[in-house]
C-alpha positions as CSV (number, residue, x, y, z in Angstrom):
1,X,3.3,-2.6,-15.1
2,X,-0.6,-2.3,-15.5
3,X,-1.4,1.3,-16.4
4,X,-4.0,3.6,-14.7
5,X,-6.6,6.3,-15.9
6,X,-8.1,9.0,-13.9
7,X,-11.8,9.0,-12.6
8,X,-13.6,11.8,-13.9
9,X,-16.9,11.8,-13.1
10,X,-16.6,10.3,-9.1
11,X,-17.4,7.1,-10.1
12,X,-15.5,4.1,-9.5
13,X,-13.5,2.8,-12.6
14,X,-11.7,3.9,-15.8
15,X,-13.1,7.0,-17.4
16,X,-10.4,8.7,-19.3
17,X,-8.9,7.0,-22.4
18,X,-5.3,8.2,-21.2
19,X,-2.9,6.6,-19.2
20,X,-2.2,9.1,-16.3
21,X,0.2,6.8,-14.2
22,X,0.9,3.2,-13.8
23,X,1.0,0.7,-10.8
24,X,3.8,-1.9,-10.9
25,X,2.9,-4.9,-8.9
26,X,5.8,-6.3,-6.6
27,X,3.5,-8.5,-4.3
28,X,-0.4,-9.9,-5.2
29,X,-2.2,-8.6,-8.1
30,X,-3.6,-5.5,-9.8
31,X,-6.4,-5.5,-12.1
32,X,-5.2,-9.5,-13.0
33,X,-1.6,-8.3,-13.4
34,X,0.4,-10.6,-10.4
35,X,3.8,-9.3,-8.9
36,X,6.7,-11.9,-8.6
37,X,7.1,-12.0,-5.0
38,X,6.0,-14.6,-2.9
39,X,4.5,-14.3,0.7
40,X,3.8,-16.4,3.5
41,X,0.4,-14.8,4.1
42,X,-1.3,-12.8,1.0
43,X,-0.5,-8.9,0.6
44,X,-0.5,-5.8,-1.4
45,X,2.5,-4.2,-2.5
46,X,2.1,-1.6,-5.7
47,X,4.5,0.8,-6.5
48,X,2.4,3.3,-7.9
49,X,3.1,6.7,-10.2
50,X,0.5,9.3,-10.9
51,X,1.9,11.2,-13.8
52,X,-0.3,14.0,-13.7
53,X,-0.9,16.7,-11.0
54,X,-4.4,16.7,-10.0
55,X,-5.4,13.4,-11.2
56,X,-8.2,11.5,-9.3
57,X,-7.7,8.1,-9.7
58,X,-9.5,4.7,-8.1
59,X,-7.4,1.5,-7.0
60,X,-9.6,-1.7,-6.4
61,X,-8.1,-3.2,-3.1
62,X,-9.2,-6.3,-1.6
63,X,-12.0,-6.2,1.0
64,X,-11.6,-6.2,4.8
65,X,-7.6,-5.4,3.7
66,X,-6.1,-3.2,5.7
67,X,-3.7,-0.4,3.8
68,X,-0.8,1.6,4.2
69,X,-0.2,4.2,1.5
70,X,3.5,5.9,1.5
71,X,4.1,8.9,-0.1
72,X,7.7,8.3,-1.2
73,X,7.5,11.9,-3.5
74,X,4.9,14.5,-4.1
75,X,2.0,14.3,-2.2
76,X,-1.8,13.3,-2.4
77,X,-5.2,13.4,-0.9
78,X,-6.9,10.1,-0.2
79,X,-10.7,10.9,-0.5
80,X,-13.0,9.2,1.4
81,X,-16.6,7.7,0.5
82,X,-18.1,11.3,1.9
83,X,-15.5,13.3,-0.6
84,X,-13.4,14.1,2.9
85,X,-10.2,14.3,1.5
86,X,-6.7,13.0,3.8
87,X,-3.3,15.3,3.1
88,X,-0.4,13.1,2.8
89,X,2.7,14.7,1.9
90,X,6.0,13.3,1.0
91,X,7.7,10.6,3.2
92,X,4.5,10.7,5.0
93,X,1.7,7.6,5.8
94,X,-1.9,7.2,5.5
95,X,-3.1,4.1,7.1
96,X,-6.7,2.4,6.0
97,X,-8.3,-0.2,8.2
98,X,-10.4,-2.9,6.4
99,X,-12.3,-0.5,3.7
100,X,-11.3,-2.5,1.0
101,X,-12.7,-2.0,-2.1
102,X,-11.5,1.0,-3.6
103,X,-8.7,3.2,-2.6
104,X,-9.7,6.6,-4.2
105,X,-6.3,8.8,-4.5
106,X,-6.1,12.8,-5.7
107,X,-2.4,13.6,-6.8
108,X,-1.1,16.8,-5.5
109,X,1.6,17.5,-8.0
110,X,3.0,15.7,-11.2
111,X,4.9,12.9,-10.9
112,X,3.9,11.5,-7.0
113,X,5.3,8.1,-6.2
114,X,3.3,6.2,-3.8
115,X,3.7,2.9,-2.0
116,X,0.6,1.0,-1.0
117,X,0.7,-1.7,1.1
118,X,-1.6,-4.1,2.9
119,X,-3.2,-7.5,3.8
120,X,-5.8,-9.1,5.7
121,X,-4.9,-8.2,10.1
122,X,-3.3,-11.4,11.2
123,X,-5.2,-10.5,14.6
124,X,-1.5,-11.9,16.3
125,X,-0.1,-10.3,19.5
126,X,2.9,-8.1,18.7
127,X,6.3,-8.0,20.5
128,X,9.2,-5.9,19.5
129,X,12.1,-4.9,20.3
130,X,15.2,-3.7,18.7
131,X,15.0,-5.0,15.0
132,X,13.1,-7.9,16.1
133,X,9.1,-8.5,15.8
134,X,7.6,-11.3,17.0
135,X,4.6,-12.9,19.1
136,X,5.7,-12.9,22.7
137,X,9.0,-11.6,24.7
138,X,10.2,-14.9,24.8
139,X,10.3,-15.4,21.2
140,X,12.0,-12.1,21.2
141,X,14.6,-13.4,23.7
142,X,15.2,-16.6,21.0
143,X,15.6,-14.4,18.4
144,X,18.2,-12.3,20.4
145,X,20.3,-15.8,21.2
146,X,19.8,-16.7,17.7
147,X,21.3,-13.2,16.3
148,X,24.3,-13.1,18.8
149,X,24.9,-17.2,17.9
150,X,24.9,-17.0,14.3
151,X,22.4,-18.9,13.9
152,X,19.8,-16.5,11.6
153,X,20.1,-18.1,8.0
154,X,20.7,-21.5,9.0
């Protein structure tokens, strides 16, 4: 669990001497801090606390990452590089594309959870369908036979 301090004067990086929430790393790394779960291609996955109602605080997230920020209670404002700021409330998403860098929050209440997720675009077709996500239909239709066969875990 790496703690976090709130950006006071709108520049990037820690300017307060107080903790105002923490970030505890599941997947990657935050400010050197790596979480124990392994991946087959590399990711961001922080569950993140903001303490304090109002707090502005700045996340470094890797460049040309895309990101995925999940309010899971409270609610926030991500702020852009103009000072445009986003409303996310609770059990809502904000998605990012490849602005790495910084990822500049503004907590709307004490005590907002937040998910963030995200990762370099695999740039892979997409197929889905039911629970399944794969490349093409017909690897859909082999994961289908592979379900109803038993098969998955094997």
């Amino acid at each position: 669990v790496v703690d976090i301090f709130e950006t006071n004067d709108g520049s990037e990086g820690e300017c307060a001497t107080d903790s105002v929430g923490n970030v505890r790393v599941i997947a990657g790394s935050f400010k050197g801090t790596k979480g124990p779960a392994s991946t087959f291609s590399p990711v961001e996955l922080w569950d993140v606390t903001i303490k304090k109602g109002q707090a502005i605080v700045d996340l470094p997230f890797p460049e040309k990452y895309n990101c995925i920020v999940f309010v899971r209670r409270g609610k926030i404002d991500v702020v852009g590089e103009d000072n445009t700021k986003r409303h996310v409330g609770p059990q809502a998403v904000a998605l990012t594309q490849k602005n790495g860098g910084v990822l500049r929050l503004q907590s709307g209440e004490p005590d907002t959870s937040i998910l963030i997720m995200g990762g370099l675009p695999l740039d892979e077709p997409i197929a889905a369908r039911g629970p399944f996500v794969m490349n093409t239909s017909d690897e859909i239709m082999q994961a289908n036979r592979d379900y109803q066969s038993g098969k998955f875990g094997t």
